[in-house]
Structure formats: structure tokens, C-alpha cells
MDAnalysis code that builds the backbone (N, CA, C; Angstrom):
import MDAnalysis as mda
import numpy as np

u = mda.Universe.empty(507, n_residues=169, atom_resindex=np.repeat(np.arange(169), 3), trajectory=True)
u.add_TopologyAttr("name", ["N", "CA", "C"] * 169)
u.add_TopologyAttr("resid", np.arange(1, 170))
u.add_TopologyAttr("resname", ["UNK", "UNK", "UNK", "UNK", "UNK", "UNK", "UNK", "UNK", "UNK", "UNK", "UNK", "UNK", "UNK", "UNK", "UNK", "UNK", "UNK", "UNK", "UNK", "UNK", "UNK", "UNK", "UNK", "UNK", "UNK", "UNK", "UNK", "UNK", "UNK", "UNK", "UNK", "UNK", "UNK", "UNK", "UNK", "UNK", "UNK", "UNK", "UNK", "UNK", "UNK", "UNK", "UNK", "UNK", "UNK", "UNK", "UNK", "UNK", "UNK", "UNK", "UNK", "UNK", "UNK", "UNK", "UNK", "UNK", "UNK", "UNK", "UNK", "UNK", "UNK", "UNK", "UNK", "UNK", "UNK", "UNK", "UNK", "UNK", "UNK", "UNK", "UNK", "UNK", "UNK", "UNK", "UNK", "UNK", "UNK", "UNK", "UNK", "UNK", "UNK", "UNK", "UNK", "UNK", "UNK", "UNK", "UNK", "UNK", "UNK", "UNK", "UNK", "UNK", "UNK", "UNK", "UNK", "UNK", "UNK", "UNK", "UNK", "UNK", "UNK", "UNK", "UNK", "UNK", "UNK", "UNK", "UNK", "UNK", "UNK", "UNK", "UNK", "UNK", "UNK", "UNK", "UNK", "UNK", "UNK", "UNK", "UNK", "UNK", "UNK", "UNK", "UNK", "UNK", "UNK", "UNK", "UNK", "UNK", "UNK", "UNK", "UNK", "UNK", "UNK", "UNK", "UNK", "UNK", "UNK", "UNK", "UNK", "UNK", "UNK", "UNK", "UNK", "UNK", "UNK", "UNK", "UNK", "UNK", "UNK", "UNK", "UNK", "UNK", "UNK", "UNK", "UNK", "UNK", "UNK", "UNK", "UNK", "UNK", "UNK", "UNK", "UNK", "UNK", "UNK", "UNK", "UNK", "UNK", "UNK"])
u.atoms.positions = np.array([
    [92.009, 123.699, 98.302],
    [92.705, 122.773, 99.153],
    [91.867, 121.512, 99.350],
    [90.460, 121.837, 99.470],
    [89.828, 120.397, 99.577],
    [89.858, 119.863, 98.613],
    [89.632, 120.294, 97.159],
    [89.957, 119.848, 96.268],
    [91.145, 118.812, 95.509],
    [92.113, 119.317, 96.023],
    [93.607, 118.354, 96.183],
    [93.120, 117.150, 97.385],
    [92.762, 117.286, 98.560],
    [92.421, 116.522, 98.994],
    [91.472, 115.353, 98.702],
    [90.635, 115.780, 97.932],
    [89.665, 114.873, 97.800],
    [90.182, 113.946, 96.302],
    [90.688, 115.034, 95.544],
    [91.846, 113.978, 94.866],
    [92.668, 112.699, 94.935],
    [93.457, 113.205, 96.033],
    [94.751, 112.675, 96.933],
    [93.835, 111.764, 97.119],
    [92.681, 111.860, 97.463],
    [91.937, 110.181, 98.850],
    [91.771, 109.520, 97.518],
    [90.756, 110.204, 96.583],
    [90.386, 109.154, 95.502],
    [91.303, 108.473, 95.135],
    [92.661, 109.123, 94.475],
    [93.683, 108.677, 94.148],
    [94.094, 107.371, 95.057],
    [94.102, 107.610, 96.179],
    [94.326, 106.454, 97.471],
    [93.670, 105.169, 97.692],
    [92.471, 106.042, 97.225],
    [91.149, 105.161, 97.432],
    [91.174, 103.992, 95.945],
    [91.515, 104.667, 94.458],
    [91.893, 103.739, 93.294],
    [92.740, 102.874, 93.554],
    [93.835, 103.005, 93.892],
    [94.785, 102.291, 94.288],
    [94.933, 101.242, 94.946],
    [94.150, 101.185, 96.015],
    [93.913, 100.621, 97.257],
    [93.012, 98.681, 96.374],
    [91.884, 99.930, 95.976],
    [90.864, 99.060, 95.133],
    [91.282, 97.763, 94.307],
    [92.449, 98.361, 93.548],
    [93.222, 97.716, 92.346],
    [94.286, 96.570, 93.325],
    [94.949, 96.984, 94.270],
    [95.591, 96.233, 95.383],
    [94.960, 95.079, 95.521],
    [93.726, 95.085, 96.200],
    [92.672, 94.490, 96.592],
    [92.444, 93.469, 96.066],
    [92.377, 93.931, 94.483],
    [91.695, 92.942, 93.220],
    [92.855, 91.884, 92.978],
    [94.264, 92.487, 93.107],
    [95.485, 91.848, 92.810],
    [95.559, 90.791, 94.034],
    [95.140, 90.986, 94.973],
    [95.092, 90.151, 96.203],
    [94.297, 88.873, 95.846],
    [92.967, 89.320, 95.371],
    [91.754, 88.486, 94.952],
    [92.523, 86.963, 94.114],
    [93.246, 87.852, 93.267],
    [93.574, 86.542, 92.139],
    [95.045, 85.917, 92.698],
    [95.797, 86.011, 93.475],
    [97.022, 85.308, 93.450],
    [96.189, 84.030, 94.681],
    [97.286, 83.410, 94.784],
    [96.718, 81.922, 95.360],
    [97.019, 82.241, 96.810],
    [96.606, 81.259, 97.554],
    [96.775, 81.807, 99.016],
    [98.154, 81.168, 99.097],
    [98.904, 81.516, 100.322],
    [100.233, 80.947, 100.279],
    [100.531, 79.852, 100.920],
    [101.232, 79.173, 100.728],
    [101.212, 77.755, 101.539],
    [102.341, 77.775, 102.312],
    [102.005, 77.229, 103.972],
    [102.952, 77.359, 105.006],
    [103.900, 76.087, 104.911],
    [105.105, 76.303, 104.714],
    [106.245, 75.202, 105.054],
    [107.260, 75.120, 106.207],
    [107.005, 73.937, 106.940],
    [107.595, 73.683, 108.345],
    [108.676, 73.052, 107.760],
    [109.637, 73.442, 107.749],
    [111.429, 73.234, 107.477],
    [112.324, 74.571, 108.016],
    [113.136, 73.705, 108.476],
    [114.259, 75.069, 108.943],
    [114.874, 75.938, 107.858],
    [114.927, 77.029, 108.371],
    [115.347, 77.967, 107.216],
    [117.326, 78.315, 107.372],
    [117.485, 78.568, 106.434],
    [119.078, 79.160, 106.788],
    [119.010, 80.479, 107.667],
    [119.871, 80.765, 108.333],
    [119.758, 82.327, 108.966],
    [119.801, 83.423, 108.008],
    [119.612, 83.535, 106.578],
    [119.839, 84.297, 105.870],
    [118.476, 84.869, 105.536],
    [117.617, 83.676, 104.978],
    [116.146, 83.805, 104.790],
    [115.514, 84.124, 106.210],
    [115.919, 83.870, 107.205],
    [115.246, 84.478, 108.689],
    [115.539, 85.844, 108.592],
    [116.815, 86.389, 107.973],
    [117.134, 87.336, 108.201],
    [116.229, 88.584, 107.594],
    [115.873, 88.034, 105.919],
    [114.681, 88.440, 105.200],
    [113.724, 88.770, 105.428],
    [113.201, 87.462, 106.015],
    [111.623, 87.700, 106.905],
    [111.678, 88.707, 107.581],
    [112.394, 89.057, 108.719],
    [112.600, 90.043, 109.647],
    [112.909, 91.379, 108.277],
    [113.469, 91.876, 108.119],
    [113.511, 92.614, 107.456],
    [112.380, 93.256, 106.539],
    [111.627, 92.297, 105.663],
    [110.260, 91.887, 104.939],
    [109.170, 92.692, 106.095],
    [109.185, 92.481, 107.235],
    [107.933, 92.815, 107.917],
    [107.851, 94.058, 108.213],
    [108.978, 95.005, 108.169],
    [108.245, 96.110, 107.364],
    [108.285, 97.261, 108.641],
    [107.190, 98.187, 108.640],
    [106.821, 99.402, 109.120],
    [105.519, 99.318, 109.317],
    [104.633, 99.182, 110.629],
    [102.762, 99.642, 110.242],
    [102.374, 100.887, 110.935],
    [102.303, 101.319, 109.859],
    [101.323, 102.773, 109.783],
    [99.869, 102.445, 110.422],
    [99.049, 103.384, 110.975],
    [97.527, 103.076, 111.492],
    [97.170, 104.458, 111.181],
    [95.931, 104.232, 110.389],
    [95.210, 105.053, 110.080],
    [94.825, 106.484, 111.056],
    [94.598, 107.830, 110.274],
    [94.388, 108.331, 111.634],
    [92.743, 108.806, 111.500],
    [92.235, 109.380, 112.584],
    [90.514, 109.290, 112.526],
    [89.944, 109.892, 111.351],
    [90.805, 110.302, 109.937],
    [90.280, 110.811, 109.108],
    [90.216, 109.543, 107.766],
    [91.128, 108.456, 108.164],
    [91.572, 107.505, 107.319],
    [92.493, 108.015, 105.977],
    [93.663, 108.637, 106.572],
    [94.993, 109.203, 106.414],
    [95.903, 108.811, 106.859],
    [97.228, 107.914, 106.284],
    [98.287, 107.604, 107.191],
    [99.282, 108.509, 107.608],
    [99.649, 108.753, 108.658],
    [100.851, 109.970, 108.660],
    [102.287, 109.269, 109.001],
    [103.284, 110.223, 108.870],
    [104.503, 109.507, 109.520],
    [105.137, 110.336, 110.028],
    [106.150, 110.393, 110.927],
    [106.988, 110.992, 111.164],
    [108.234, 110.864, 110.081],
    [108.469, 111.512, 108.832],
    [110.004, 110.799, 108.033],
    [111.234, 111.993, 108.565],
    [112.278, 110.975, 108.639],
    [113.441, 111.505, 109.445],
    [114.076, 112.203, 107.489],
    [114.251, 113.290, 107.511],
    [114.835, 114.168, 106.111],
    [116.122, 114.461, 106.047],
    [117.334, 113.804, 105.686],
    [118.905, 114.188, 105.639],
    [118.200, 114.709, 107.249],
    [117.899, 114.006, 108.482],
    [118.185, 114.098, 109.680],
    [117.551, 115.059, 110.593],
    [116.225, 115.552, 109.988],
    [115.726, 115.938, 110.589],
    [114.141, 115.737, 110.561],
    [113.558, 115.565, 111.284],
    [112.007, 115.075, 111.522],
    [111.121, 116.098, 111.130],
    [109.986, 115.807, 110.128],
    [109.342, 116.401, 109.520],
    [107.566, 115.539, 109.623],
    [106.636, 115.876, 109.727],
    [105.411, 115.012, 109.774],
    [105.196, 115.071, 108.593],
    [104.615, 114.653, 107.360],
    [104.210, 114.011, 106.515],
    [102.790, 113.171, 106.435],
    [102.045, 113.181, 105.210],
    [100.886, 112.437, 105.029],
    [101.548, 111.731, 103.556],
    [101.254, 109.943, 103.603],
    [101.144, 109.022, 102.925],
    [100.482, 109.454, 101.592],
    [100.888, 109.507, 100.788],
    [100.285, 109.733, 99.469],
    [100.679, 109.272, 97.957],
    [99.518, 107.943, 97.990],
    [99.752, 107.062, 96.950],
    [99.430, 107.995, 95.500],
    [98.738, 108.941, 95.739],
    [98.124, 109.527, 94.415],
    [99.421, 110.653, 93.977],
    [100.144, 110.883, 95.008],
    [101.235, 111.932, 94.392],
    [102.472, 111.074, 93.804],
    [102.892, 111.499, 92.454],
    [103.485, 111.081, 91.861],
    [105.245, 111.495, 92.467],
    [105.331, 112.598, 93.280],
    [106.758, 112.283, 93.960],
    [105.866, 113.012, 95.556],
    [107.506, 112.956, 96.269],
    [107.069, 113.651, 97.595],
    [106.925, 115.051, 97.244],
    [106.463, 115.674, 98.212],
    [106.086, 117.281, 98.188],
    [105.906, 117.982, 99.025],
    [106.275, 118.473, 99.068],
    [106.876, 119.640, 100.423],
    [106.480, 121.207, 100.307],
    [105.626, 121.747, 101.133],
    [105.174, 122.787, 101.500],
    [106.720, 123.947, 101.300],
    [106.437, 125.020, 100.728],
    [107.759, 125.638, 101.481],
    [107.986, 125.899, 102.243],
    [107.135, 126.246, 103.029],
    [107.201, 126.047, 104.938],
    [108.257, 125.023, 105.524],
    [107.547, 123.933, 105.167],
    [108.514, 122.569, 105.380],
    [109.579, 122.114, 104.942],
    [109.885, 122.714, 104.104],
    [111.084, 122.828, 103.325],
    [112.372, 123.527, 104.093],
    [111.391, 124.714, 104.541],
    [112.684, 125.825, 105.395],
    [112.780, 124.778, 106.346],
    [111.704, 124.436, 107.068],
    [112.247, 123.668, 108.294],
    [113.408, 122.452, 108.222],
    [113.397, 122.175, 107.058],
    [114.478, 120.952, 107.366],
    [115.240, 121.374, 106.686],
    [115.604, 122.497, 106.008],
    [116.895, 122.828, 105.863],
    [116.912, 123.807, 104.302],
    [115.640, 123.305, 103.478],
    [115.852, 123.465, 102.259],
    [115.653, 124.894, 101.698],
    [116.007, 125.440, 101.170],
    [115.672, 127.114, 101.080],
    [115.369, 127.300, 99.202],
    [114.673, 127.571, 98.587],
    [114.557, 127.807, 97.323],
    [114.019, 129.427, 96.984],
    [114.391, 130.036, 96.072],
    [114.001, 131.072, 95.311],
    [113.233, 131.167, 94.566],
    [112.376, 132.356, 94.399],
    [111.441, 132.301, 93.185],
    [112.165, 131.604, 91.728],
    [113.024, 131.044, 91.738],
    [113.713, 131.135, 90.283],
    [113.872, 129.749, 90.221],
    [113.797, 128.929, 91.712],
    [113.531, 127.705, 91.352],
    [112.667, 126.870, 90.709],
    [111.443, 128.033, 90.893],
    [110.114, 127.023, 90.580],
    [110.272, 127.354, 88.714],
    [110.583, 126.193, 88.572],
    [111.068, 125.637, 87.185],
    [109.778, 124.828, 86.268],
    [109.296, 124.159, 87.003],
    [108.384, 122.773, 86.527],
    [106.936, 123.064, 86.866],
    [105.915, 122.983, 85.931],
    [104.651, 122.955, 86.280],
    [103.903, 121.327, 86.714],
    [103.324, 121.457, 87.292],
    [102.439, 120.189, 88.066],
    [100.799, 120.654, 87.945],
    [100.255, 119.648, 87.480],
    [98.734, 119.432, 87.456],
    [97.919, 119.043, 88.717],
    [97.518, 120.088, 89.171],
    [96.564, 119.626, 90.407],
    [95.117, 119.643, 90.237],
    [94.383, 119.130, 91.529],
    [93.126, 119.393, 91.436],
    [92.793, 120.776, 91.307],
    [93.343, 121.759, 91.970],
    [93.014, 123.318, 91.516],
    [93.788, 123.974, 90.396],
    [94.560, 123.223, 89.554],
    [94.962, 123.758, 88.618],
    [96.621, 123.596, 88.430],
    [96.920, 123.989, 87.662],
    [98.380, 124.224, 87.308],
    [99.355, 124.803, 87.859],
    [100.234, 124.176, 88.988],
    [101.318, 124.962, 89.647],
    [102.415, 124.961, 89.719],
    [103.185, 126.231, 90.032],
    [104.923, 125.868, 89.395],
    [105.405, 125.018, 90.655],
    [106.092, 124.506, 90.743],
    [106.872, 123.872, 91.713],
    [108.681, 123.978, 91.301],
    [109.535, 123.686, 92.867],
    [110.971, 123.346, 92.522],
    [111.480, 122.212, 92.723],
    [111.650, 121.377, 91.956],
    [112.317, 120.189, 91.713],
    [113.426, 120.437, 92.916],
    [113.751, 119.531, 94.073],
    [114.945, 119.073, 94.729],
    [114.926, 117.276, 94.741],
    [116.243, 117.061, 95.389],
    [116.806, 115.965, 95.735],
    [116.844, 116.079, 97.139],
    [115.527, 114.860, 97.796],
    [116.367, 114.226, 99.132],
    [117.416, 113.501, 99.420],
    [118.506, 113.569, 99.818],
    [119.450, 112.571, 100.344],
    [119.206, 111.183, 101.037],
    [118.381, 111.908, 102.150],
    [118.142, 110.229, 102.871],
    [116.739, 110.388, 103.467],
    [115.810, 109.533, 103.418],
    [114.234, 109.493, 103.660],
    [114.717, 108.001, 104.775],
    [113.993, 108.560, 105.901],
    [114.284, 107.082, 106.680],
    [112.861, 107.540, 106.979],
    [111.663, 106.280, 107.155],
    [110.818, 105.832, 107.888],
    [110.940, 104.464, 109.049],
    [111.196, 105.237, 110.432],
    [111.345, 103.934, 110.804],
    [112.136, 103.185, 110.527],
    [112.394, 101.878, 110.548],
    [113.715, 101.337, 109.874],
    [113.851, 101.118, 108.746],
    [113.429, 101.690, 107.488],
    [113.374, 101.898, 106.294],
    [114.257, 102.887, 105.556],
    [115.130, 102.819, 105.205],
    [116.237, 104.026, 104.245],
    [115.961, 104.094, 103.182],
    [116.031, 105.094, 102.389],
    [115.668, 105.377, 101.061],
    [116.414, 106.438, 100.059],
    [117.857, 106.534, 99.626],
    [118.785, 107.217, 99.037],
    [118.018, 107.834, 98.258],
    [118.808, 109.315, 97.691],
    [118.204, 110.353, 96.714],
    [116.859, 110.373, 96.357],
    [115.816, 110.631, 97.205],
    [114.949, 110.408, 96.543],
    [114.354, 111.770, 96.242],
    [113.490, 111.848, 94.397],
    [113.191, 113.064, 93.918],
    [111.856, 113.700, 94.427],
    [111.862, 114.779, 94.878],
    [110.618, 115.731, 95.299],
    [110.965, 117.013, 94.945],
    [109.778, 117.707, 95.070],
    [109.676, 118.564, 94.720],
    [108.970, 119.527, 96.177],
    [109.288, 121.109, 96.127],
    [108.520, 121.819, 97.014],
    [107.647, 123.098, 95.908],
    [106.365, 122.956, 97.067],
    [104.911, 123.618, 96.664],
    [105.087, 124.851, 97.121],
    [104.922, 125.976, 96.399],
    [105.048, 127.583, 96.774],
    [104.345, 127.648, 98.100],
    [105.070, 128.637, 98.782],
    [103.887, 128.890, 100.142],
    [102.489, 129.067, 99.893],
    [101.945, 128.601, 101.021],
    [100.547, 128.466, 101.211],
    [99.745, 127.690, 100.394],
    [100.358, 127.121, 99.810],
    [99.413, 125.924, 98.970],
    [99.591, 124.797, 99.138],
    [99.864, 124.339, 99.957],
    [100.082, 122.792, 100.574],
    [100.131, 122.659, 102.207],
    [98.899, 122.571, 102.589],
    [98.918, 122.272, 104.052],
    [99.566, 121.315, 104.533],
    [99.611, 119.935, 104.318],
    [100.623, 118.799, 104.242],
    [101.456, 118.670, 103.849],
    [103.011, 117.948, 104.065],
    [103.707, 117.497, 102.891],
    [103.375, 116.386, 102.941],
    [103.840, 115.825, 101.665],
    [103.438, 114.120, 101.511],
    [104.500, 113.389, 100.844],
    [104.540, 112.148, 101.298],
    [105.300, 111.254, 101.047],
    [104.711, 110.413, 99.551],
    [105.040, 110.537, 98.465],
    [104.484, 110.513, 97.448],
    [105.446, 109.195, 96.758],
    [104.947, 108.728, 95.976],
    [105.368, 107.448, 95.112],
    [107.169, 107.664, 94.707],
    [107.571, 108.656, 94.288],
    [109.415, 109.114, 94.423],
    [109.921, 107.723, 95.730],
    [108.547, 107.838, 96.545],
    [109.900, 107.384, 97.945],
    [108.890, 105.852, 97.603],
    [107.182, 105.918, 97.549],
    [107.162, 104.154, 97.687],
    [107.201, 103.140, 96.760],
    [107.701, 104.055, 95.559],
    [107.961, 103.030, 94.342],
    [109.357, 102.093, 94.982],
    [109.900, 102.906, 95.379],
    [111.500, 102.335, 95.864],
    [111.325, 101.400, 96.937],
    [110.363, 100.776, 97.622],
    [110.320, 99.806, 98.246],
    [110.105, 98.708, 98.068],
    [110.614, 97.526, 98.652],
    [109.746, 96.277, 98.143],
    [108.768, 96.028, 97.868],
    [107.836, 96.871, 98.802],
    [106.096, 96.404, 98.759],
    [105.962, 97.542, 99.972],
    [104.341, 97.846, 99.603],
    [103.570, 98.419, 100.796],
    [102.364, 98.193, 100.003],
    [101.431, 97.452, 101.551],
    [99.869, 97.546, 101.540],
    [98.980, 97.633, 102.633],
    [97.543, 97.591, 102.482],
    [96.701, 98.696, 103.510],
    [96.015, 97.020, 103.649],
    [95.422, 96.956, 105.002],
    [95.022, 95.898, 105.115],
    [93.768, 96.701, 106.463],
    [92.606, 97.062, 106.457],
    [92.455, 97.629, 107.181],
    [92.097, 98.814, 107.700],
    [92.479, 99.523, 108.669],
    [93.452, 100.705, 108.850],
    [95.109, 100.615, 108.925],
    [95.273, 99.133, 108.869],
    [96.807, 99.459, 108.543],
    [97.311, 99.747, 107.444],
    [98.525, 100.566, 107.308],
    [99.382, 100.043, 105.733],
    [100.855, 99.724, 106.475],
    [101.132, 98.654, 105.524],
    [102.560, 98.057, 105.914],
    [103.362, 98.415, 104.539],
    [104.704, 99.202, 105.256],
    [105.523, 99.541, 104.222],
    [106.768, 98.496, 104.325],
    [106.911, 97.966, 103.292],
    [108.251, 97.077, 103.223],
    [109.523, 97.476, 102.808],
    [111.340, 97.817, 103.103],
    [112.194, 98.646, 102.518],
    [112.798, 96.807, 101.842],
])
């Protein structure tokens, strides 16, 4: 388990790095005093997003609302979809059989089967996010679930500035 973890951060931690560098080279932005239409106001507002704050481990968590029901979650840039404990799974509704776990996944401890599902609706905050693909982790091998790239590829933007990360829908 620490092992996945210490993954997951590196993974977080690459990412972050590469962000950073992409920051380095674009130009700074230049402020323009002209009135905007209410449409582009409407943008902006919208644009600003969700901020996450780090928690004393330098882990973002969330509360994500799941086809309607609240589940805690950890931020995870290094997981390639979301992932769900089967624990957490029962809790919000999802029930799978040994016969689901269909698909193998590469972890830090090795090779594990997992079951491919479909979320319906991922809301963070005021953020919606249709069908999005995850998968759930056999019992006892996933202390967390995590909100994995499935849900933040689908956003406009999210970045860490900080201890913050700002997610954009």
C-alpha cells in the first residue's frame, strides 16, 4: 500500500514539475481594461473553477457527489482513470462480482484484476462531468478511492499553485 502511494505522489509530484516548466515558458498575460460582453463575464466566472487545499500530508481530497451520492476521494494525477475501493463502490450503489474483474492494471505492487464500470455523473462542487470511465479495486487493496485522469482529462484545466489546486469544468 505504501508502495502505490509513493507512486501516486511521484506520479503527482512529475506532473506537477512538467506544469511548472509549461508555466515557465508561456508569456505573462497582459491585463485589458475594456468592457466585456456579459457572455465573456459569464466565462470568467465559470473559468474560476473549484480550490482544493492541500491536506497536512500534501494530498488533495474531495468530497465527489457519484450519480448522487457523496463519496470522499483523493486527487490523483498519476491514476490513469478513477478507482474505487470495493468498499466504496457498495457504498454508492455499485455492486460487482468476482466475474467482473475482467481487466488487469499495473501497480506499484504488481498486477491487479480490476472491474471496468461507468460513472454517470461526477460533480465536484460546481463542476459536472458525464459518463465518466473507472474502474473498482478488489477489496482490501485500495485504502482510498481516487479521482484519476478519466474525470481530469475532461476539464478545461486544473493546476496546483501552492497548496492549492484549481480545477476548471
Amino acid at each position: 500500500m505504501r508502495t502505490i502511494l509513493l507512486v501516486c505522489t511521484l506520479g503527482f509530484l512529475g506532473v506537477m514539475a512538467v506544469q511548472k516548466l509549461r508555466e515557465g515558458l508561456r508569456p505573462a498575460p497582459v491585463a485589458l481594461l475594456v468592457a466585456s460582453p456579459p457572455e465573456l463575464v459569464l466565462q470568467a466566472t465559470v473559468s474560476a473553477g473549484v480550490a482544493l487545499q492541500a491536506g497536512r500530508n500534501g494530498h488533495f481530497f474531495v468530497n465527489a457527489l457519484l450519480d448522487g451520492r457523496t463519496l470522499p476521494m483523493m486527487v490523483d494525477t498519476g491514476a490513469s482513470a478513477c478507482a474505487f475501493s470495493e468498499e466504496d463502490a457498495a457504498r454508492i450503489g455499485i455492486r460487482v462480482d468476482p466475474a467482473d474483474f475482467t481487466r488487469v492494471w499495473n501497480t506499484a505492487n504488481g498486477p491487479v484484476r480490476v472491474a471496468p464500470i461507468r460513472i454517470a455523473v461526477v460533480q465536484i462542487g460546481s463542476i459536472t462531468v458525464r459518463d465518466v470511465e473507472a474502474v473498482v479495486i478488489p477489496r482490501g487493496l485500495l485504502a482510498t478511492s481516487l479521482l484519476g485522469m478519466s474525470f481530469l482529462r475532461r476539464l478545461h484545466d486544473f493546476s496546483v499553485a501552492g497548496s492549492t489546486m484549481t480545477l476548471r469544468g
